[in-house]
C-alpha positions as CSV (number, residue, x, y, z in Angstrom):
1,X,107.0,109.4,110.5
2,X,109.8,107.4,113.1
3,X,109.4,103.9,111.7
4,X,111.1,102.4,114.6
5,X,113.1,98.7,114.3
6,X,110.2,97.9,117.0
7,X,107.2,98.5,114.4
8,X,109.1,96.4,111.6
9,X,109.4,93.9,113.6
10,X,105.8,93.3,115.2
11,X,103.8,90.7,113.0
12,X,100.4,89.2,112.9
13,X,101.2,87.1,115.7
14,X,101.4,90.4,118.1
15,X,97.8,91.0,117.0
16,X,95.9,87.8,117.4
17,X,92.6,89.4,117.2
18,X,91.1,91.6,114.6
19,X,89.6,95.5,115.2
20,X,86.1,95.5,115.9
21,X,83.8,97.3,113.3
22,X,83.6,100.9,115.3
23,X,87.8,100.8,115.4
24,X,88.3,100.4,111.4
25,X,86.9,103.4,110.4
26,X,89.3,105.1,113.1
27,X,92.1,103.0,111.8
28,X,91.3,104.1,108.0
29,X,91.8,107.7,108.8
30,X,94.8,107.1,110.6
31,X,96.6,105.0,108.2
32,X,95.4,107.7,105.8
33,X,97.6,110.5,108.1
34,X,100.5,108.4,108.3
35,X,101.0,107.8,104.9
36,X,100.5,111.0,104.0
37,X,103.2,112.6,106.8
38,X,105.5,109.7,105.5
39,X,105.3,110.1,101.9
40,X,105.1,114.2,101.7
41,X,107.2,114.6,105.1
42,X,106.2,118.3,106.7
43,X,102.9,119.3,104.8
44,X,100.7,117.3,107.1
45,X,102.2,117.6,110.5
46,X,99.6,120.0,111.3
47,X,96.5,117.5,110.5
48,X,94.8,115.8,113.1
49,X,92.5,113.3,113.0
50,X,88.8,115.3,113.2
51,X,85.2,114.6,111.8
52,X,84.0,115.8,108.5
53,X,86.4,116.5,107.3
54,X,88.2,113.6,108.8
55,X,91.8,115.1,108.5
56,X,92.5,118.8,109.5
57,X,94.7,121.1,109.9
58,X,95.0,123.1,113.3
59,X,93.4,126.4,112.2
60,X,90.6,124.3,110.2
61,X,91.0,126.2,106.7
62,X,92.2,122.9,104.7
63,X,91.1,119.2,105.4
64,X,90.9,115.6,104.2
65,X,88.3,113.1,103.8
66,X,89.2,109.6,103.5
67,X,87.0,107.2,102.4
68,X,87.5,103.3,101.8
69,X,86.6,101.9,98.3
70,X,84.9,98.6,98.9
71,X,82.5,96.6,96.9
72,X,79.3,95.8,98.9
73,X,80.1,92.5,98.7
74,X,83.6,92.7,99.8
75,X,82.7,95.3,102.7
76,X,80.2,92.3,103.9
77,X,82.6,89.6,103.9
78,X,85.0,91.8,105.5
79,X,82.0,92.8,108.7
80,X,81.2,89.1,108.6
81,X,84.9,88.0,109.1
82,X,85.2,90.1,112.2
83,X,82.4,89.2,114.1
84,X,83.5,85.5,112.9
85,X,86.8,86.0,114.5
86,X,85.7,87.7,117.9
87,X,82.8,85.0,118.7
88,X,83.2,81.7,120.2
89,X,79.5,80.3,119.4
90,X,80.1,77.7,116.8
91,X,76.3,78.1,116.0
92,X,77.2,81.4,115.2
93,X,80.2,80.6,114.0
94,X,78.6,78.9,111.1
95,X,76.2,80.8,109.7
96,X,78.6,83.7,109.5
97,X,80.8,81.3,107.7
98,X,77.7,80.7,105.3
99,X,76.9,84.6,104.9
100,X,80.7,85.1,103.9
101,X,80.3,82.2,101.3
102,X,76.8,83.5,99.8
103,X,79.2,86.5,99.1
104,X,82.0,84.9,97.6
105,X,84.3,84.6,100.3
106,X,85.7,82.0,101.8
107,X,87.5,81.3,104.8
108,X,91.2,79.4,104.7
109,X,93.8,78.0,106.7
110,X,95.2,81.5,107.6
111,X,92.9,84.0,106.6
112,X,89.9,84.7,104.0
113,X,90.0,85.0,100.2
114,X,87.6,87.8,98.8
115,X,85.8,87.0,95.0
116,X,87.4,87.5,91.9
117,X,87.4,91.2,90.6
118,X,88.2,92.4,87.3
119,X,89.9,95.5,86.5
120,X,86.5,97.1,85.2
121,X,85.2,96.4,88.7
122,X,88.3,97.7,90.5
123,X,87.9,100.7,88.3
124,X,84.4,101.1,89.0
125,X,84.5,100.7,92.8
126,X,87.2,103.4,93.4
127,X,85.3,106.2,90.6
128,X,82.1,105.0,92.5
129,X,83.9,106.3,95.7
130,X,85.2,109.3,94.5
131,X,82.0,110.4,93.2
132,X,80.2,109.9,96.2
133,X,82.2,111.6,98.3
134,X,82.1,114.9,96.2
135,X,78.6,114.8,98.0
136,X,80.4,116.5,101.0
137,X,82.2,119.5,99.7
138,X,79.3,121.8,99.4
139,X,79.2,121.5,103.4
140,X,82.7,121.5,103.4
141,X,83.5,124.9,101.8
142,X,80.2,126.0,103.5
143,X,81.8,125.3,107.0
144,X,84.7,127.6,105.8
145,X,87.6,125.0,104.1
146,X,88.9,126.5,101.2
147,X,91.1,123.5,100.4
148,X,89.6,120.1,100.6
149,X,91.5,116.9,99.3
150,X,90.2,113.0,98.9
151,X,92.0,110.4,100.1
152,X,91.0,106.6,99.2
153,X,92.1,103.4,100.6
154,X,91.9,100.6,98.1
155,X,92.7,97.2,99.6
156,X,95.2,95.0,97.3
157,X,96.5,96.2,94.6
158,X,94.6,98.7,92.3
159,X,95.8,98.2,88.7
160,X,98.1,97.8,86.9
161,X,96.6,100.9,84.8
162,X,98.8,102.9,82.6
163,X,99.0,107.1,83.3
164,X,97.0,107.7,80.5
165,X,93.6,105.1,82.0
166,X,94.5,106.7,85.7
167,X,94.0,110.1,84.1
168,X,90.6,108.7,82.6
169,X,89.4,107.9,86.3
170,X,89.7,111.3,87.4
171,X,88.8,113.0,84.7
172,X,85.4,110.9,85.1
173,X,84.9,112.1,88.9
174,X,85.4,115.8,87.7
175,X,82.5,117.7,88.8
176,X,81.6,121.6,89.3
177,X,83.1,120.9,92.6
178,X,86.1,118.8,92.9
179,X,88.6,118.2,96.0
180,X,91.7,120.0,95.3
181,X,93.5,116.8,95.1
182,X,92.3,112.8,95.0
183,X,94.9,110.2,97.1
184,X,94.5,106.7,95.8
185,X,96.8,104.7,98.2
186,X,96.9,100.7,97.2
187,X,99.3,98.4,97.8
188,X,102.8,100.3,98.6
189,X,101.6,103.3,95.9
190,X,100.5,106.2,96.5
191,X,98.4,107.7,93.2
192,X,97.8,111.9,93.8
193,X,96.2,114.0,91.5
194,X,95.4,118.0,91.5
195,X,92.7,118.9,88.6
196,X,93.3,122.3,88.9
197,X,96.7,121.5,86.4
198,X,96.0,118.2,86.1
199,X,99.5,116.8,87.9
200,X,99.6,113.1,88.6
201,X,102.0,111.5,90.8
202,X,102.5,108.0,91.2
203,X,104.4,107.4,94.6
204,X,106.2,104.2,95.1
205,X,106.2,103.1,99.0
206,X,108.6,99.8,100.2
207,X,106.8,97.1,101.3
208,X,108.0,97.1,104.6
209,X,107.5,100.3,105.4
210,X,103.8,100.4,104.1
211,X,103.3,97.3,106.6
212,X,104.7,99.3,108.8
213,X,102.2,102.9,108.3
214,X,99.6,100.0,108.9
215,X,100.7,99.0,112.4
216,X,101.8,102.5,113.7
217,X,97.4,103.2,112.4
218,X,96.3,100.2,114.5
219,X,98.8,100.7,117.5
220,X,97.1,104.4,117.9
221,X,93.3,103.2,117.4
222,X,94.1,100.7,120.0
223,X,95.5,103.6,122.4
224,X,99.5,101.6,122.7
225,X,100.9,105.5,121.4
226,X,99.4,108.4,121.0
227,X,99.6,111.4,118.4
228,X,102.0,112.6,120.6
229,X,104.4,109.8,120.4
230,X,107.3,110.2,118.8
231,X,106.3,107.9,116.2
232,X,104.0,110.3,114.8
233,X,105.9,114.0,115.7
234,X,109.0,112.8,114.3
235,X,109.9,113.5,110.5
236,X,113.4,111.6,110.0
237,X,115.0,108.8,112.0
């Protein structure tokens, strides 16, 4: 990935309004690609963004699925917060603001604060996640991939958890068919693990430059580069 001065520099002020709800899933996956060709630079510059699996390389033998591990709650709040933002009915207005408040949101000054989770819940959400997505691979390998991995975004910061209690959450989601590898990217870390030796990796990513992954996702959902940009084909500055 070419994480240009330009992309540091952008803020929230160059993006006044939020995605609408049929973009986020397209900016998931795409965040999902770009920290994946930054962290592990080479071994996904083949994989394009697809359908089921959502990640895949050119001669379809090996893909990824990425999934987002939200609460219910949370995922409402988040639906609610958009449509909040994008209408100018104050009728409306309101009893969107109410929904998100039945929730446990709440909306601020500058943004929206989310309910309280504890780390049972946080650990719940992302094994609930996990699980359901191992739903998919008998289609998968049926369609011909014979290497599948799982990548999960987790808003905020998943953890603190010590190696030994990350180990104990994928242990948990081990089936009679697993993905080859689980991704659990959080805020700037990037968590892999392969069952098949049981490796775990905890990736550390600078601030910055996750901020960054986010924007070059949103600039390409919202068609200001494509995958062809130079942004995406290039592995070093």
């Amino acid at each position: 990935m070419l994480i240009t001065k330009e992309i540091r520099n952008k803020t929230i002020l160059d993006y006044p309004m939020p995605l609408a709800f049929e973009q986020v899933k397209h900016y998931q996956e795409y965040f999902a690609l770009a920290v994946l060709r930054y962290t592990m630079p080479g071994i996904y510059n083949d994989y394009l963004k697809a359908d089921a699996p959502d990640l895949q390389c050119i001669n379809r033998k090996s893909g990824v699925e990425v999934t987002s591990a939200t609460a219910e709650n949370e995922a409402a709040i988040s639906g609610d917060f958009v449509k909040y933002r994008l209408t100018k009915d104050d009728t409306k207005r309101r009893k969107l603001e109410q929904k998100i408040e039945r929730n446990g949101g709440k909306l601020e000054q500058f943004g929206l604060s989310y309910p309280v989770k504890t780390g049972a819940m946080e650990y719940q959400v992302v094994r609930d996640a996990i699980l359901q997505k191992n739903k998919k691979l008998p289609k998968y390998t049926a369609d011909g991939f014979n290497n599948l991995e799982l990548f999960v975004n987790y808003a905020g910061i998943f953890g603190p958890w010590s190696e030994e209690k990350i180990r104990e959450l994928f242990e948990e989601t081990r089936e009679k068919q697993t993905y080859d590898a689980v991704y659990i990217c959080s805020s700037c870390v990037l968590i892999k693990y392969q069952y098949s030796n049981k490796n775990l990796q905890v990736i550390s990513i600078h601030r910055e430059d996750y901020e960054a992954l986010g924007r070059v996702a949103r600039m390409t959902v919202t068609g200001e580069i494509d995958m062809k940009s130079p942004i995406w084909t290039t592995c070093e500055e």
